[in-house]
CHARMM-style PDB file with segment names, atoms N, HN, CA, C and O in Angstrom:
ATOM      1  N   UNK     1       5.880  -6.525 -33.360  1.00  0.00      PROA
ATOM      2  CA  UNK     1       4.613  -6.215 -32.738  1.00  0.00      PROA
ATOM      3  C   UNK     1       4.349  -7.129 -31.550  1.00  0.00      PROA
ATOM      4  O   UNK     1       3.714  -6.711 -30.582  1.00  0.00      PROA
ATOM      5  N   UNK     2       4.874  -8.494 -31.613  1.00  0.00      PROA
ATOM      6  HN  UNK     2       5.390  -8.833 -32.400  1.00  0.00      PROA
ATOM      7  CA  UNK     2       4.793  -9.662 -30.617  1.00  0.00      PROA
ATOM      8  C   UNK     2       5.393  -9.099 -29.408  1.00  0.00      PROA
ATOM      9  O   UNK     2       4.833  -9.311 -28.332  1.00  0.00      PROA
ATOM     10  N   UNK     3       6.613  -8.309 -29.465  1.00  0.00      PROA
ATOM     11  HN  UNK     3       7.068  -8.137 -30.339  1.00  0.00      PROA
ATOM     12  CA  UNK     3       7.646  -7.966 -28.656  1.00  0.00      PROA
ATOM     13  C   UNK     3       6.789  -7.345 -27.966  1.00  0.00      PROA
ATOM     14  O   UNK     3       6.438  -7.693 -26.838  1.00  0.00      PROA
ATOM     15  N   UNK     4       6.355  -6.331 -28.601  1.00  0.00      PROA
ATOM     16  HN  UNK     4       6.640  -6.049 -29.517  1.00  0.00      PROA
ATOM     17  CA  UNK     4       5.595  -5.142 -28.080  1.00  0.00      PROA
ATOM     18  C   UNK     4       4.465  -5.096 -26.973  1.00  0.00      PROA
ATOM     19  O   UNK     4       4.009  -4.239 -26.215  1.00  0.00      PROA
ATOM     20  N   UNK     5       4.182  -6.736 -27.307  1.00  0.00      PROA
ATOM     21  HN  UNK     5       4.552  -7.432 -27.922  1.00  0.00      PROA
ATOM     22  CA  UNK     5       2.408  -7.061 -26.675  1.00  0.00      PROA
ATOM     23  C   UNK     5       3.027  -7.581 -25.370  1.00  0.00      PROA
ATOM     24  O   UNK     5       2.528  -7.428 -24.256  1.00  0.00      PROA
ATOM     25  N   UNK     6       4.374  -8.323 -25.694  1.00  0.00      PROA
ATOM     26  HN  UNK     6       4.780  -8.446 -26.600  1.00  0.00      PROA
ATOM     27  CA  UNK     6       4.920  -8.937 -24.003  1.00  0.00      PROA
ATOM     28  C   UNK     6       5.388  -7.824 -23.283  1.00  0.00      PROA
ATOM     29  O   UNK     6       4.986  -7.677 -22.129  1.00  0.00      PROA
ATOM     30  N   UNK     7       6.179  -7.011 -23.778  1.00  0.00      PROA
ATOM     31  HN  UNK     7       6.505  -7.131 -24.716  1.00  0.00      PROA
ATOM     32  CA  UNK     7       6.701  -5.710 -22.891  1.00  0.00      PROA
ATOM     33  C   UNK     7       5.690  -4.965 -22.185  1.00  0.00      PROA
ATOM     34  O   UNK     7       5.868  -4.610 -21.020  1.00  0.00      PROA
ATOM     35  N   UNK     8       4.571  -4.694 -22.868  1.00  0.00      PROA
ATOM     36  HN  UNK     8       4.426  -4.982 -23.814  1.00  0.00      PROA
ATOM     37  CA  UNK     8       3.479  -4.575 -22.285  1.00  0.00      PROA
ATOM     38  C   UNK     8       2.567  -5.235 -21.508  1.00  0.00      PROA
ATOM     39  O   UNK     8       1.688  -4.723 -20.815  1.00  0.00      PROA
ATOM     40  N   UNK     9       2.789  -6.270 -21.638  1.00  0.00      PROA
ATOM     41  HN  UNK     9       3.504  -6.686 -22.201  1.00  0.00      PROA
ATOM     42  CA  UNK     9       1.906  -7.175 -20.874  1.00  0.00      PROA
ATOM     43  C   UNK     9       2.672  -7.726 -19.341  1.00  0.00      PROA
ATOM     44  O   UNK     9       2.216  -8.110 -18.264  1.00  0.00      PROA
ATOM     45  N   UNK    10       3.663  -7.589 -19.735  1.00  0.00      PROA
ATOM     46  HN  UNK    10       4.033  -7.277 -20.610  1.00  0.00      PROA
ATOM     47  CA  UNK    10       5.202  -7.445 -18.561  1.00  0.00      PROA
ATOM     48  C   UNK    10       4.734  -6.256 -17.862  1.00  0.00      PROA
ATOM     49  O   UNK    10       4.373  -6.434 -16.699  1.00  0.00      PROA
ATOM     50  N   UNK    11       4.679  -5.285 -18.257  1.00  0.00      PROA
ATOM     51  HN  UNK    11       4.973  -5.141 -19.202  1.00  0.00      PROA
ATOM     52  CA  UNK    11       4.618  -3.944 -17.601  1.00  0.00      PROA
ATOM     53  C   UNK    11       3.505  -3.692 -17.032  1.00  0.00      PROA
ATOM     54  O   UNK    11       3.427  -2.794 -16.193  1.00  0.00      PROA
ATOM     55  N   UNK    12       2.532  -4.383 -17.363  1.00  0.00      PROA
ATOM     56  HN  UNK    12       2.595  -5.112 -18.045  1.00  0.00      PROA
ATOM     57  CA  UNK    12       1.155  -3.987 -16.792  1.00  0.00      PROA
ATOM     58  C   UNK    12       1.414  -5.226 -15.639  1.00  0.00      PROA
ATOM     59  O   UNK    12       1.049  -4.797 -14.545  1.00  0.00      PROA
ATOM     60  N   UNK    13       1.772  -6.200 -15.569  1.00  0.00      PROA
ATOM     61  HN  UNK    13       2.069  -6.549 -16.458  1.00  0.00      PROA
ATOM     62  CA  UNK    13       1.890  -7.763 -14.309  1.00  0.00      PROA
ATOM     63  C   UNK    13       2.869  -6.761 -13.184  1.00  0.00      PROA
ATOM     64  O   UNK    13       3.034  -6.990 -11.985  1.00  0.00      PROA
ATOM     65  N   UNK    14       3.480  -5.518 -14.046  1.00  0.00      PROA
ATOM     66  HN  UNK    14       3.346  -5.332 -15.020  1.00  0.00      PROA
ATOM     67  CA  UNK    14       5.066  -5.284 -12.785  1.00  0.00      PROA
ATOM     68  C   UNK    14       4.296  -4.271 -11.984  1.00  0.00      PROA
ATOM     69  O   UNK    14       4.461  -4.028 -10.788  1.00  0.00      PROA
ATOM     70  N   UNK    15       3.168  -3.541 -13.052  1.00  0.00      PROA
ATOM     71  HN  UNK    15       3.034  -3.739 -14.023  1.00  0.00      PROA
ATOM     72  CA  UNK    15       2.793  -2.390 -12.257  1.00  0.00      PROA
ATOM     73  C   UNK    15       1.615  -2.625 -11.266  1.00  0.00      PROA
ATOM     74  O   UNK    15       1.046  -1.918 -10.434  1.00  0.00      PROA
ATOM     75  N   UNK    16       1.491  -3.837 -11.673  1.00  0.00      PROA
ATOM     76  HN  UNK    16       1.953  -4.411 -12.348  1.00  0.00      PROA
ATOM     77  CA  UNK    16       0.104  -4.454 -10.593  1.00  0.00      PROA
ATOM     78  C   UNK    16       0.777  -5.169  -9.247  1.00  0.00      PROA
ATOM     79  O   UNK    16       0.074  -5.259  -8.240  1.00  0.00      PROA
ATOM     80  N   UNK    17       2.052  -5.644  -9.235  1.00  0.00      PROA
ATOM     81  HN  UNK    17       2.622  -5.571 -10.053  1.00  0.00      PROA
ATOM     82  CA  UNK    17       2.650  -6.206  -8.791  1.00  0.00      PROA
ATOM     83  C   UNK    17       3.078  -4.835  -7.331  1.00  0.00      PROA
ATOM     84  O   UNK    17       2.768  -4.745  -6.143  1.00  0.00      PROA
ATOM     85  N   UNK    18       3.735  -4.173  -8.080  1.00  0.00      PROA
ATOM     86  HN  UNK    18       3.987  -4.246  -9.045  1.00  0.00      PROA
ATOM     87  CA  UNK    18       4.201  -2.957  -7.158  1.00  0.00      PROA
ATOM     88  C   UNK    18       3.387  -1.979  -6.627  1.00  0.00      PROA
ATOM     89  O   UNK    18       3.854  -1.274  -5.732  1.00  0.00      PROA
ATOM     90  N   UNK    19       1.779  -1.729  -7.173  1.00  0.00      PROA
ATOM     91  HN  UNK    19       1.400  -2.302  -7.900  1.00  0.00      PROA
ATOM     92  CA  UNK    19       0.634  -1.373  -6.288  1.00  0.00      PROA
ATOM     93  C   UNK    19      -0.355  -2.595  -5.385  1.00  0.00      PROA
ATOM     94  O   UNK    19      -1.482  -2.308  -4.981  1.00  0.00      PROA
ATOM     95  N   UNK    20       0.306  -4.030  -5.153  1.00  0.00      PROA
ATOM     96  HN  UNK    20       1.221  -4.264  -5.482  1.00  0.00      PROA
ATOM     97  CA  UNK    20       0.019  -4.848  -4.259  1.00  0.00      PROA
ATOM     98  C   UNK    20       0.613  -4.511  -3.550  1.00  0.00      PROA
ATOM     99  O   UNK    20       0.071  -3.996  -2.572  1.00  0.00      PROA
ATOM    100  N   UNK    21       2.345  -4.608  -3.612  1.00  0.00      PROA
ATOM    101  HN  UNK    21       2.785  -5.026  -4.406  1.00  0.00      PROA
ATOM    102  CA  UNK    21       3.338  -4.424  -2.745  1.00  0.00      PROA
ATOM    103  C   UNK    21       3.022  -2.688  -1.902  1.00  0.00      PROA
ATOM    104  O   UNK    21       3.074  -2.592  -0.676  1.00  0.00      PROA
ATOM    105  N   UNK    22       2.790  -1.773  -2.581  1.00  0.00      PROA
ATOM    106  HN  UNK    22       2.748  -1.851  -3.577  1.00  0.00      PROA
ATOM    107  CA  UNK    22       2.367  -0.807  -1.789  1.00  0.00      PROA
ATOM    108  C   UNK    22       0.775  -0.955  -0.933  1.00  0.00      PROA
ATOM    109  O   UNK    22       0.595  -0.435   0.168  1.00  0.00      PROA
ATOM    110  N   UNK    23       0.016  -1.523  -1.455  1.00  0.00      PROA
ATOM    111  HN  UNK    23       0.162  -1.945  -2.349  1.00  0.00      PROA
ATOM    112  CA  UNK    23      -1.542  -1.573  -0.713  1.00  0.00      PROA
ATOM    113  C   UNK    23      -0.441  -2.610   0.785  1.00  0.00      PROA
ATOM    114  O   UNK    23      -0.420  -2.350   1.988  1.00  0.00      PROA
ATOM    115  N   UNK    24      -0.035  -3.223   0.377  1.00  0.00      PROA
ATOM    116  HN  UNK    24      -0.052  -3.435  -0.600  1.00  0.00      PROA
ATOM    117  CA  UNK    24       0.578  -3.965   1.983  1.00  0.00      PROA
ATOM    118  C   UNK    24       1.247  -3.700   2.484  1.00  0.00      PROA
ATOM    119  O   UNK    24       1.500  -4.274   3.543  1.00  0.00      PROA
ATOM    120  N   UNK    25       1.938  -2.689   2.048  1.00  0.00      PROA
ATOM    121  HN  UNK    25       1.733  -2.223   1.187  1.00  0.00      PROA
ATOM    122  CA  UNK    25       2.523  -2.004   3.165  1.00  0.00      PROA
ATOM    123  C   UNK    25       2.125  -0.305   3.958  1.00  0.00      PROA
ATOM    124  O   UNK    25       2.568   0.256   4.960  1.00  0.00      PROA
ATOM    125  N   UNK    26       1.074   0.086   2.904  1.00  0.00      PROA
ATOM    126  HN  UNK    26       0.714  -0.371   2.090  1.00  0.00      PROA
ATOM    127  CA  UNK    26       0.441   0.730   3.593  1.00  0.00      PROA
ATOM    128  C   UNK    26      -0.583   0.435   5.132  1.00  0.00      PROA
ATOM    129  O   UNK    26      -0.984   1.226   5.986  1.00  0.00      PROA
ATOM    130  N   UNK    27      -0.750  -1.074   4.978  1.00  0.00      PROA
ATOM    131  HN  UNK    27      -0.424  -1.716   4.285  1.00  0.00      PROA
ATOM    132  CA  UNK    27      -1.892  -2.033   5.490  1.00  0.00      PROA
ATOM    133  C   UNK    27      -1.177  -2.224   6.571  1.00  0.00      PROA
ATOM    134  O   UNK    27      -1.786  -2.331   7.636  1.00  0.00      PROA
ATOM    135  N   UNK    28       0.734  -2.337   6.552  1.00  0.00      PROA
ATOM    136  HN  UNK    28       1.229  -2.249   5.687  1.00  0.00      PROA
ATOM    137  CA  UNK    28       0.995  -3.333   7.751  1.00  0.00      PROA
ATOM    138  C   UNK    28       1.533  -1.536   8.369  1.00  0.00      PROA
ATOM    139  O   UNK    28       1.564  -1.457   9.597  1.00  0.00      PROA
ATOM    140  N   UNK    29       1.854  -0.441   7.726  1.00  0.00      PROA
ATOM    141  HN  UNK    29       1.828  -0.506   6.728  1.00  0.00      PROA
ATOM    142  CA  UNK    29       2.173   0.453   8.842  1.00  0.00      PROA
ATOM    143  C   UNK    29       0.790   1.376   9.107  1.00  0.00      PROA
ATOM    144  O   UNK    29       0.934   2.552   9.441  1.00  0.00      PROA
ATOM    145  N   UNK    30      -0.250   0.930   8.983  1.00  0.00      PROA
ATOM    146  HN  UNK    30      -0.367  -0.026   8.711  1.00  0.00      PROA
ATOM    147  CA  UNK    30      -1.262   1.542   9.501  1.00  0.00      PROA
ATOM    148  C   UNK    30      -1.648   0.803  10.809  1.00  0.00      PROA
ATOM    149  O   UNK    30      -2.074   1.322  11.841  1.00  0.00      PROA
ATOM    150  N   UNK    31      -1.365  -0.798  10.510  1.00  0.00      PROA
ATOM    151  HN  UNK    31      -1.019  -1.219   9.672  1.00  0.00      PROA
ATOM    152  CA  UNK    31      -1.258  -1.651  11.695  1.00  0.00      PROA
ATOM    153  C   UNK    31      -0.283  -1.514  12.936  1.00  0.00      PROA
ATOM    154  O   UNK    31      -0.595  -1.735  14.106  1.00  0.00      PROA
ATOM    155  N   UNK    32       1.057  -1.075  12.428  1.00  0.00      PROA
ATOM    156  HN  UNK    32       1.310  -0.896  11.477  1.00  0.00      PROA
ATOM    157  CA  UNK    32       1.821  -0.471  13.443  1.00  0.00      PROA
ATOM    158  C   UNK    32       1.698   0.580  13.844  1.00  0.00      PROA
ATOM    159  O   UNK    32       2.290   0.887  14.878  1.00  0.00      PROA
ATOM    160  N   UNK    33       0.985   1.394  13.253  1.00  0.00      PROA
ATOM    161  HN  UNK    33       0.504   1.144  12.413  1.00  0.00      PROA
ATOM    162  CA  UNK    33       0.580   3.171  14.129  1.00  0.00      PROA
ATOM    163  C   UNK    33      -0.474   2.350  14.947  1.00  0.00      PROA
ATOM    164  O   UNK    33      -0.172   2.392  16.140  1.00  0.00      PROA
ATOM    165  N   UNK    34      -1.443   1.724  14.748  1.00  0.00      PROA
ATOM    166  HN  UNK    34      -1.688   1.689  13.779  1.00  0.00      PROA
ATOM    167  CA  UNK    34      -2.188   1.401  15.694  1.00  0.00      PROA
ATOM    168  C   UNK    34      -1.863   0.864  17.154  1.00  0.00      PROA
ATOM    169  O   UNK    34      -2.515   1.055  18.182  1.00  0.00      PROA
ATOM    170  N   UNK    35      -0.644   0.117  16.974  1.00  0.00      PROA
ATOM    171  HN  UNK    35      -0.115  -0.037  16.140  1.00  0.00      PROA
ATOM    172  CA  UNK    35       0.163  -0.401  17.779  1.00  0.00      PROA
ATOM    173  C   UNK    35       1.067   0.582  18.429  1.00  0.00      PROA
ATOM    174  O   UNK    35       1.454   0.367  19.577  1.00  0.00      PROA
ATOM    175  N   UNK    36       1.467   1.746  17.717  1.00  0.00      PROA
ATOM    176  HN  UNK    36       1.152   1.921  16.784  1.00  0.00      PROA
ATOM    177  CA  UNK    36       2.311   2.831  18.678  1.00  0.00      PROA
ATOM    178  C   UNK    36       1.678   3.837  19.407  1.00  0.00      PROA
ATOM    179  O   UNK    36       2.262   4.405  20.330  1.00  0.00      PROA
ATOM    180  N   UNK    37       0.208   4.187  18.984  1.00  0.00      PROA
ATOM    181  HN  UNK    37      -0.267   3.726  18.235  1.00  0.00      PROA
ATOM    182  CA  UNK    37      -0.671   5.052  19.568  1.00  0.00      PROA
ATOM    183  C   UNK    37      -1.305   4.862  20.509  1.00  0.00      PROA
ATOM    184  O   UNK    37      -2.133   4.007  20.196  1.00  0.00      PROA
ATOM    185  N   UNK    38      -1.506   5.317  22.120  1.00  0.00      PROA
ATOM    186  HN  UNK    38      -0.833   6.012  22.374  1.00  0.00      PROA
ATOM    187  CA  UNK    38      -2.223   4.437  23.164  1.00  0.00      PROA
ATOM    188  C   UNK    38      -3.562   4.705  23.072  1.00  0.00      PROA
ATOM    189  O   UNK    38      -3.944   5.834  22.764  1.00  0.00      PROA
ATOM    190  N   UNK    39      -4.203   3.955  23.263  1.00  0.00      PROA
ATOM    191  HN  UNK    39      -3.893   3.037  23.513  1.00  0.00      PROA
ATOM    192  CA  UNK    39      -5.376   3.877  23.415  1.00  0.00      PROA
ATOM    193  C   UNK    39      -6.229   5.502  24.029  1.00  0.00      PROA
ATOM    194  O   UNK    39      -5.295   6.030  24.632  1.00  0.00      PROA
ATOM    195  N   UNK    40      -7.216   6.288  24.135  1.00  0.00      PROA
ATOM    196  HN  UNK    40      -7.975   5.859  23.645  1.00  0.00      PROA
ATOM    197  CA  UNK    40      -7.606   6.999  24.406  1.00  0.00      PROA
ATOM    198  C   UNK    40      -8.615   6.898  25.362  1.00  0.00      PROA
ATOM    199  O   UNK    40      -9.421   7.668  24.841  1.00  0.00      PROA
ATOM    200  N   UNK    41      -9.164   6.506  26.389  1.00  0.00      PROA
ATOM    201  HN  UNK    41      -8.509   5.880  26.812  1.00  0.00      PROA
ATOM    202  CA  UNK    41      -9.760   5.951  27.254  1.00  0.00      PROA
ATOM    203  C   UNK    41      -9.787   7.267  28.390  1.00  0.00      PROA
ATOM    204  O   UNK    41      -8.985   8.199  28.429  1.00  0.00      PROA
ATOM    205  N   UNK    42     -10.789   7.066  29.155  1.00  0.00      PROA
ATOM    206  HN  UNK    42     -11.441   6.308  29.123  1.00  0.00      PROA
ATOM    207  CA  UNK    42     -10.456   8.089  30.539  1.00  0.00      PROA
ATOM    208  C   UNK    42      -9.513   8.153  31.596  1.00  0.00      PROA
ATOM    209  O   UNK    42      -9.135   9.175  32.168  1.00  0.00      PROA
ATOM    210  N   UNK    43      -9.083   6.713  31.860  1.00  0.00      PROA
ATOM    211  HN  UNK    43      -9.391   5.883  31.395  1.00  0.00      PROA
ATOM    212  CA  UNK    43      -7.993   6.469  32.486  1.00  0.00      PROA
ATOM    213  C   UNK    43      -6.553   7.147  31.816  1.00  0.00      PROA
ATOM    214  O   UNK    43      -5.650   7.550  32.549  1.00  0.00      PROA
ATOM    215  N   UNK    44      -6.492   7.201  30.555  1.00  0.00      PROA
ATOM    216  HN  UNK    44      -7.225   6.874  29.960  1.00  0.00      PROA
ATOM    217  CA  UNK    44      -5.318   8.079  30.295  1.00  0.00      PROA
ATOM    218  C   UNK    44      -5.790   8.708  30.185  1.00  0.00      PROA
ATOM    219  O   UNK    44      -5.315   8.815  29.055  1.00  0.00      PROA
ATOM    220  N   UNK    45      -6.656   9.710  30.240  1.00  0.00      PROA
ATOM    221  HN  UNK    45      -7.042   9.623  31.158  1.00  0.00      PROA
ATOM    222  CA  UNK    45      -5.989  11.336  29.981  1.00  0.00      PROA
ATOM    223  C   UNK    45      -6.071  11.597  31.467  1.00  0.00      PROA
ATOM    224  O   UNK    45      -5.166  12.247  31.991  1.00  0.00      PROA
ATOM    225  N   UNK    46      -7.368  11.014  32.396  1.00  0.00      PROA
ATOM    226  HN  UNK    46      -8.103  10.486  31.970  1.00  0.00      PROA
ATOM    227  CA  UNK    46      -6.814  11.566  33.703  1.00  0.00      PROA
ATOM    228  C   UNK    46      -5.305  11.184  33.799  1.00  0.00      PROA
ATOM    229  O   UNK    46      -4.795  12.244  34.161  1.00  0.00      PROA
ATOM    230  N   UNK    47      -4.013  10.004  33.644  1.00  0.00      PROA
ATOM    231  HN  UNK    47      -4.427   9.143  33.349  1.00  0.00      PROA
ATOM    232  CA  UNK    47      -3.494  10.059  33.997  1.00  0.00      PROA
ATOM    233  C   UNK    47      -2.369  11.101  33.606  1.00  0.00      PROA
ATOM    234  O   UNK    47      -1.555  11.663  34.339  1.00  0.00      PROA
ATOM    235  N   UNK    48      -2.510  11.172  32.581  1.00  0.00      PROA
ATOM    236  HN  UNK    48      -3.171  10.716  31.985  1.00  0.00      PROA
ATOM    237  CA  UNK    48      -1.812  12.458  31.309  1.00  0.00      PROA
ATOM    238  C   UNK    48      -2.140  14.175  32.010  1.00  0.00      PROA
ATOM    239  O   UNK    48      -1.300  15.074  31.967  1.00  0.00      PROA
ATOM    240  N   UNK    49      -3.439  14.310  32.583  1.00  0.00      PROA
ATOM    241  HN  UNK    49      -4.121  13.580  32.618  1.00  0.00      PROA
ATOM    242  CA  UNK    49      -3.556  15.883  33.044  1.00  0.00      PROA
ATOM    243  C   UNK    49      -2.626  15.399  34.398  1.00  0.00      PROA
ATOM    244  O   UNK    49      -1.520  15.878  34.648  1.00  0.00      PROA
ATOM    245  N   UNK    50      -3.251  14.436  35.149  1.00  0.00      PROA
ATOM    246  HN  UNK    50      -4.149  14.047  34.945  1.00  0.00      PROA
ATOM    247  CA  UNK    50      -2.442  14.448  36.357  1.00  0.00      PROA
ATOM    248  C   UNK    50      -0.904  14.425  36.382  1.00  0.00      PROA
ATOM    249  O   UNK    50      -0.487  14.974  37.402  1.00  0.00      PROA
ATOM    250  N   UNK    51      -0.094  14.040  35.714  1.00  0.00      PROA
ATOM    251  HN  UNK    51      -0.433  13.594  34.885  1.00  0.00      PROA
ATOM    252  CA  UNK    51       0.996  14.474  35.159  1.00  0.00      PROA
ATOM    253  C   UNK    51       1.280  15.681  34.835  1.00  0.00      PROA
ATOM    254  O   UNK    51       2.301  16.144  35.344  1.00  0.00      PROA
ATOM    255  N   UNK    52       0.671  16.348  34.124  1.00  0.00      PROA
ATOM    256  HN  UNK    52      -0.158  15.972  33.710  1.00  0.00      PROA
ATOM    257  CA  UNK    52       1.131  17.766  33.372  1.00  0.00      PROA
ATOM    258  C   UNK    52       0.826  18.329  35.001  1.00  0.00      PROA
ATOM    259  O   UNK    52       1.977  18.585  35.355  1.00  0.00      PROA
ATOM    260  N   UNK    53       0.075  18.614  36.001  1.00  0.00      PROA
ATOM    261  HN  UNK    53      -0.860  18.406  35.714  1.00  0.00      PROA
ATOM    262  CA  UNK    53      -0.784  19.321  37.251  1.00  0.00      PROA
ATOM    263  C   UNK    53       1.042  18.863  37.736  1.00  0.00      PROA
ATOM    264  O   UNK    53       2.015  19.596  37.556  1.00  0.00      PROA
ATOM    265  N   UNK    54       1.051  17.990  38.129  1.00  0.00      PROA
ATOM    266  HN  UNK    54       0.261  17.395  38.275  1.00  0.00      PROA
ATOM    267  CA  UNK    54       2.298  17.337  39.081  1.00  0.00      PROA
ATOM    268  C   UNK    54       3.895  17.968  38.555  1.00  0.00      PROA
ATOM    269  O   UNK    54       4.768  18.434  39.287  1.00  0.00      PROA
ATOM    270  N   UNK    55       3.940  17.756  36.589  1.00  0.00      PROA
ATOM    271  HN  UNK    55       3.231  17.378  35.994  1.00  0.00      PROA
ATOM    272  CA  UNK    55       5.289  18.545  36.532  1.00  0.00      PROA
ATOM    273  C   UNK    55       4.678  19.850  36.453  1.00  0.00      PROA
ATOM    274  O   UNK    55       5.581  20.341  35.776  1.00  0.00      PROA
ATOM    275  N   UNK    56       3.835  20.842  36.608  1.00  0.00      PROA
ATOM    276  HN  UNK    56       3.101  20.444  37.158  1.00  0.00      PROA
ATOM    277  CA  UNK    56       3.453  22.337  37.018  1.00  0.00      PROA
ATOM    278  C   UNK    56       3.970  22.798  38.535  1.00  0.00      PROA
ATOM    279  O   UNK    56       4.575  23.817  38.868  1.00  0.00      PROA
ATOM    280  N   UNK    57       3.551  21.775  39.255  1.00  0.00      PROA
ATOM    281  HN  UNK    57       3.059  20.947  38.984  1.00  0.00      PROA
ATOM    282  CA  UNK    57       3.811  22.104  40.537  1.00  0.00      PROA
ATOM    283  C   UNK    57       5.010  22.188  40.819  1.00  0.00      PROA
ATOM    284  O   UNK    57       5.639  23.086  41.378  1.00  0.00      PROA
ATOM    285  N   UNK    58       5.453  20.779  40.228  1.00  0.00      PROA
ATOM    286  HN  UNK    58       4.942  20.049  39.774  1.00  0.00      PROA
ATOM    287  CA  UNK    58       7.274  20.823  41.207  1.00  0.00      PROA
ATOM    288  C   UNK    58       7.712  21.844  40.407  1.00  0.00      PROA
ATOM    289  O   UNK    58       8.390  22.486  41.209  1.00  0.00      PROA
ATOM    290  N   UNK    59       7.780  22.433  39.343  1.00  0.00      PROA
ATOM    291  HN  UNK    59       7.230  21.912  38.691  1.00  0.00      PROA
ATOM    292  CA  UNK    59       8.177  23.485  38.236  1.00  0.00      PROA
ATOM    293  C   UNK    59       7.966  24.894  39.525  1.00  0.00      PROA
ATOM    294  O   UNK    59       8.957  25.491  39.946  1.00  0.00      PROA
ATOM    295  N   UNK    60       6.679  25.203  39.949  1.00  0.00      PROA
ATOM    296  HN  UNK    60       5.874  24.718  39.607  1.00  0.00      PROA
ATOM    297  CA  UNK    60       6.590  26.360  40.706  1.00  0.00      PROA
ATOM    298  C   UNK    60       7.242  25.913  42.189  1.00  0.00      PROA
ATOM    299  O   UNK    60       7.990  26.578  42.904  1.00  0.00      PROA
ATOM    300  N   UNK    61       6.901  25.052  42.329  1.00  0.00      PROA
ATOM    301  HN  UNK    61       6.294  24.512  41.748  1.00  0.00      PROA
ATOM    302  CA  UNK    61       8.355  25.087  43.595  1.00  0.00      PROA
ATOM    303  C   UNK    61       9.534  25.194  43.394  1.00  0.00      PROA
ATOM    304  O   UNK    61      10.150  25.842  44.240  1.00  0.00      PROA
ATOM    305  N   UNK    62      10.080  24.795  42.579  1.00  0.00      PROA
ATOM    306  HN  UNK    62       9.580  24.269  41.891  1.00  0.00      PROA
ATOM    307  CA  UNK    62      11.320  24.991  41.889  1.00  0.00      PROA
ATOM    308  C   UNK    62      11.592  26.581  41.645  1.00  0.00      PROA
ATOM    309  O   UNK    62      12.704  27.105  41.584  1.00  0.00      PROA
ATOM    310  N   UNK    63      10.597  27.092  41.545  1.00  0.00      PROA
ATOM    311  HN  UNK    63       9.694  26.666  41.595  1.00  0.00      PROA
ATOM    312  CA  UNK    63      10.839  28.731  41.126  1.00  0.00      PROA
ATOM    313  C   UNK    63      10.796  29.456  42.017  1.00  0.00      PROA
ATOM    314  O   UNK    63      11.567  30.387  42.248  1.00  0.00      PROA
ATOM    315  N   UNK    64       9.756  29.063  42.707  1.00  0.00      PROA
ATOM    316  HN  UNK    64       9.130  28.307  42.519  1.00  0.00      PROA
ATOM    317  CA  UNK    64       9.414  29.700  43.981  1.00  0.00      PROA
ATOM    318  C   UNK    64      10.656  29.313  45.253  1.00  0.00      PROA
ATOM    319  O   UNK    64      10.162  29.598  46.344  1.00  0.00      PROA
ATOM    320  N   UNK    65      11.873  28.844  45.387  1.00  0.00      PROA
ATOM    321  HN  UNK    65      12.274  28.613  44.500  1.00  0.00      PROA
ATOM    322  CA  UNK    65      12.274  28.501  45.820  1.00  0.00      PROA
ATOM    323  C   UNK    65      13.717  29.132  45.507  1.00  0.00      PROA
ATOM    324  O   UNK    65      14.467  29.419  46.440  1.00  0.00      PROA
ATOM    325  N   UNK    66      13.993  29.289  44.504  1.00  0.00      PROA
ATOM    326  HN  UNK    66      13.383  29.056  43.746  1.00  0.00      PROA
ATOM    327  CA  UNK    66      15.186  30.610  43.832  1.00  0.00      PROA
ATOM    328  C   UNK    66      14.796  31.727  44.253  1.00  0.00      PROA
ATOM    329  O   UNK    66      13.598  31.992  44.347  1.00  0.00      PROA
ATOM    330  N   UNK    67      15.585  32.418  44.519  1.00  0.00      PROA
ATOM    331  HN  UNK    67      16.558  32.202  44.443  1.00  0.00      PROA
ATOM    332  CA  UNK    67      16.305  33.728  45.134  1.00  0.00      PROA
ATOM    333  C   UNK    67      16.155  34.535  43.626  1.00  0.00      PROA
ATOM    334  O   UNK    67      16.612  34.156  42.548  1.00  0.00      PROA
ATOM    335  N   UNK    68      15.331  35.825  43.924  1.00  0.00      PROA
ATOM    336  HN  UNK    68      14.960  36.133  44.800  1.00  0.00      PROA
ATOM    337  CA  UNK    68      15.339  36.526  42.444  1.00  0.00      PROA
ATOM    338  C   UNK    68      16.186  38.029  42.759  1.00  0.00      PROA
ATOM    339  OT1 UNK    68      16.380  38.831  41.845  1.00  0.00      PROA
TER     340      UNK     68
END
C-alpha cells in the first residue's frame, strides 16, 4: 500500500512537472510569434498596399508589352 502512495505521489510531482514544462513553453513561443509578426501600424500597410499597386503595375506592363 506504501508502494502505492509513492507511485502516486511520483506521478502526480511528474504530471505537475510536465504541465509547468508545457505552460513555458507555450509562454516562450507565444513570445516568439510576437517577435515574428510585424507590428501593424499605418506605416506598414501603406507600405504593404504600395507594394502590391507597384508589383500590379510592372505585372501590366509586362503584359501589355507581349505580343498576343
Amino acid at each position: 500500500m506504501e508502494s502505492n502512495l509513492l507511485t502516486n505521489a511520483s506521478a502526480d510531482e511528474m504530471n505537475q512537472d510536465f504541465s509547468e514544462y508545457v505552460a513555458n513553453l507555450q509562454l516562450h513561443m507565444t513570445l516568439q510569434a510576437r517577435n515574428l509578426v510585424p507590428t501593424l501600424k499605418q506605416t506598414l500597410v501603406d507600405s504593404r498596399q504600395q507594394l502590391l499597386h507597384q508589383t500590379q503595375a510592372n505585372f501590366e506592363k509586362l503584359v501589355s508589352r507581349q505580343g498576343l
